[in-house]
Phi, psi and omega in degrees: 000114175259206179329169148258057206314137183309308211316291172349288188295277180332263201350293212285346140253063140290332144175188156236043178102194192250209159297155219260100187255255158265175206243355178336291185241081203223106171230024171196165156193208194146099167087197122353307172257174187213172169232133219250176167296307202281339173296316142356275197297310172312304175304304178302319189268004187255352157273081187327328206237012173263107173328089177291088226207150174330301187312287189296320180316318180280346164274342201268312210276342188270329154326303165302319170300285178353288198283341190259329186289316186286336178281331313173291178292316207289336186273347182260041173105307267249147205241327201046021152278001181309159202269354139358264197295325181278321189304312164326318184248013197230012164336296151329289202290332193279339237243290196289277198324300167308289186343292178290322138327307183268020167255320191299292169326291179310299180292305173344298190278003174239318172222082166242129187265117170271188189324313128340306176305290197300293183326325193287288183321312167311301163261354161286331157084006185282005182240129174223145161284118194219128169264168173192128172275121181261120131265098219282162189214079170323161208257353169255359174316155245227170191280268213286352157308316198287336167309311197294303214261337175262348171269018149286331163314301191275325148337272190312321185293336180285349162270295188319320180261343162268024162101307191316329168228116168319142190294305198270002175274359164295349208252299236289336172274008187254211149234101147308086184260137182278077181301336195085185161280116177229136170307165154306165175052011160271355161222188179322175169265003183279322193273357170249326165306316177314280241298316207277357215248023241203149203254164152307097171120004193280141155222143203297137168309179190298152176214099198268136163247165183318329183257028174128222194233112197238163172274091200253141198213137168230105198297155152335154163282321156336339210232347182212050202248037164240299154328314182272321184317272187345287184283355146266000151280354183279297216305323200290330179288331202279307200297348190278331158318289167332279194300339180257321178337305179281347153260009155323322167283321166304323209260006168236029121080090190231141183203125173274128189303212151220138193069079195243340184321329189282302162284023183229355165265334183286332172290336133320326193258315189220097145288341177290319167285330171274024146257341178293333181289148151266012194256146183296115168254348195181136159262180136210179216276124202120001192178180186240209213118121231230165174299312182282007163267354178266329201276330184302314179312291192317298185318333162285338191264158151324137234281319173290025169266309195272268185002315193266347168335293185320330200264350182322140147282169202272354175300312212287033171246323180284286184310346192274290184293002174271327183290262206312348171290324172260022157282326143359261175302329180297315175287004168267320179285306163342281174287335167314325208266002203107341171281128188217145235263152160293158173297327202275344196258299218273309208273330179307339187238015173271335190286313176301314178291342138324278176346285175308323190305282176310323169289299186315338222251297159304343180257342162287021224000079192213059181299117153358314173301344198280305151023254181009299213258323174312269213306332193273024166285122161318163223271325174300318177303317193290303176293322187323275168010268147020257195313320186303285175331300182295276168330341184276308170317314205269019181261283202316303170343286178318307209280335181079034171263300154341169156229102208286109185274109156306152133303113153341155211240334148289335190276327193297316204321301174301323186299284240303332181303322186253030183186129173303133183216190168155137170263073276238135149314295159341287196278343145334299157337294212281255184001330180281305213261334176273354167276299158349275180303326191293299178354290163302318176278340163304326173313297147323313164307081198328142180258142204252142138009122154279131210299138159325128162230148160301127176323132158288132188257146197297136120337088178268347209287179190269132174054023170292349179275158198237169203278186176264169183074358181296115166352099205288149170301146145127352202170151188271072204269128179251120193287000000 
């Protein structure tokens, strides 16, 4: 969204009007207040670089509910910190947070190794810690670099088993690497016969592999048993994750419906109306899973996730709602077990929503210092506000002055829920064929010159800077 012509632009924030009477030339509305066809239609057509297209009229006009429902609560009082409103738009983080309690929870009892354990573990040996010195030989290298680098292989290794060097003061010109812990099949098969074929405290004759010439070393346990504790419980943990992920559809007998592709690309297309569906995309045992349960997910996620829908084929649309069916479900099991955010967790993101609040709040102009003086207006004084305020945003927005702020997208969900809204099909229409016509006759109108001004000398006085987009003196300038 770019320019505005001024002449155009300046009509619209004036208001949309009074009480919500008829719907005629109506193409929003919300509460009390509406938004007419033809203010619509100026604005669209008077944003040179805005498509005028269905798509956008229904994002301009669903924008206007968004923004006039949160200016609305916020000028009659409403703090929208209640813990209602945060838990509802701070869901996802609250969410996130149990989750990662009850996986906390879980591994605990299944995979922390004591002491015993690890000695156990250690010596059975299907896990080895392994160090290794590389002295690389690229595969086109000349004969005699490689005579060089490998009887330097073997040099080092021969202070290393008399003693004459320490490993790491042997690593230091070379590359020394810290594999951690590994299984079979994670590395080559030469560098894994070697590693795994290797005693406690051993180090491997010169052993050439694809990158050269390596040094393979498996330390004592003594020297690293906090290290191998660590990386074989990260393992024991990945694999534990993997087996209950995966019997999660069995044990909640869960099923993704078949033909769903259509109405799971339409959530792409209109997502604000796909929170409104009811359809069954999956059950599981206890429950549904619904279009409007995907769209709550899709909000949390990056913005190119719900975008890319349309173009999905139905395997990866089927892999999608099956994953978040068993996020579902996995958060069900969660809160069964108990798990719940701390109060010290609940004020950290009441506190982060405080922010967004307040920023949002300032860019509609409505600054928190202002707040007081706003609210203490009769209730009529307040919508003028209201409609003046919003409308003014989505001008500047348009003119590209702006910086286009949403309402969190959970927090739009919840107002559009405590307040009568609605976008009219209708009045989209009309706003597409009166947008048309404006277009066109702007299009048509030679644009004249601009009349000669006289220089203006910069404003140095205390509070002589101006907002950004504020008019230059001196002129009506179509930015």
């Amino acid at each position: 969204m770019r320019r505005v012509v001024a002449a155009v632009a300046a009509g619209l924030v004036s208001g949309c009007g009074g009480a919500f009477s008829s719907r005629v030339d109506t193409v929003a509305h919300v509460g009390e207040y509406e938004l007419g066809v033809q203010r619509l239609a100026e604005l669209m057509a008077a944003g040179k670089e805005l498509p005028v297209r269905r798509d956008v009229v229904d994002g301009m006009s669903v924008l206007w509910v968004d923004y006039t429902t949160f200016a609305d609560r916020l000028l009659a009082g409403d703090s929208l910190l209640d813990s209602a409103h945060v838990a509802a738009t701070m869901w996802a983080d609250i969410e996130q947070e149990i989750a990662s309690q009850f996986h906390d929870h879980l591994i605990g009892q299944s995979t922390r190794l004591d002491s015993a354990a690890v000695d156990s573990v250690y010596a059975a040996g299907d896990y080895r810690l392994i160090k290794h010195i590389t002295l690389r030989v690229g595969p086109d290298a000349a004969p005699n670099l490689r005579g060089v680098q490998r009887a330097l292989a073997e040099d080092t290794r021969a202070k290393l088993v008399s003693g004459a060097v320490t490993w790491d003061k042997a690593s230091g010109g070379t590359q020394d690497t810290d594999l951690g812990v590994i299984a079979r099949g994670e590395t080559v098969e030469r560098f894994e016969n070697v590693a795994f074929a290797l005693a406690p405290g051993e180090i491997s004759q010169v052993t050439e592999t694809p990158s050269g010439y390596d040094l393979i070393f498996r330390p004592p346990l003594a020297d690293v048993r906090e290290q191998f504790r660590d990386g074989v419980e990260r393992r024991l943990e990945a694999q534990f994750d993997e087996r209950y992920l995966d019997s999660l559809p069995r044990r909640w007998s869960l099923r993704v419906r078949g033909g769903i592709g259509p109405a799971v690309r339409e959530v792409g297309r209109d997502p604000v109306r796909a929170k409104q569906s009811g359809k069954v995309l999956g059950t599981y045992k206890g429950g549904q899973f619904r279009v409007s349960d995907l769209s709550r997910w899709l909000q949390a996620m990056p913005r190119d996730v719900w975008q890319g829908l349309p173009g999905a084929n139905d395997s990866q649309i089927t892999g999608m709602v099956e994953t978040l069916m068993r996020n579902e479900v996995l958060l069900r099991e969660a809160k069964a077990a108990g798990m719940t955010v701390t109060p010290e967790f609940f004020q950290g993101v009441t506190d982060t929503l405080r922010r967004e609040l307040a920023l949002l709040g300032a860019v509609l102009g409505f600054p928190n210092d202002s707040l007081p003086a706003y609210r203490a207006l009769p209730a009529a004084a307040r919508m003028e506000l209201v409609q003046t305020h919003v409308l003014g945003y989505l001008q500047a927005v348009a003119q590209n002055r702006r910086r286009l702020q949403l309402v969190p997208a959970a927090l739009a969900d919840r107002l559009r829920t405590e307040v009568e809204w609605s976008v009219e099909p209708a009045g989209v229409e009309r706003v597409l064929e009166r947008a048309r016509q404006i277009r066109l006759a702007l299009d048509s109108v030679p644009r004249a010159a601009p009349p000669a001004t006289p220089p203006i000398a910069p404003d140095t006085s205390p509070g002589g800077s101006r907002p950004p987009g504020s008019p230059t003196p001196g002129g009506n300038h179509d930015q």
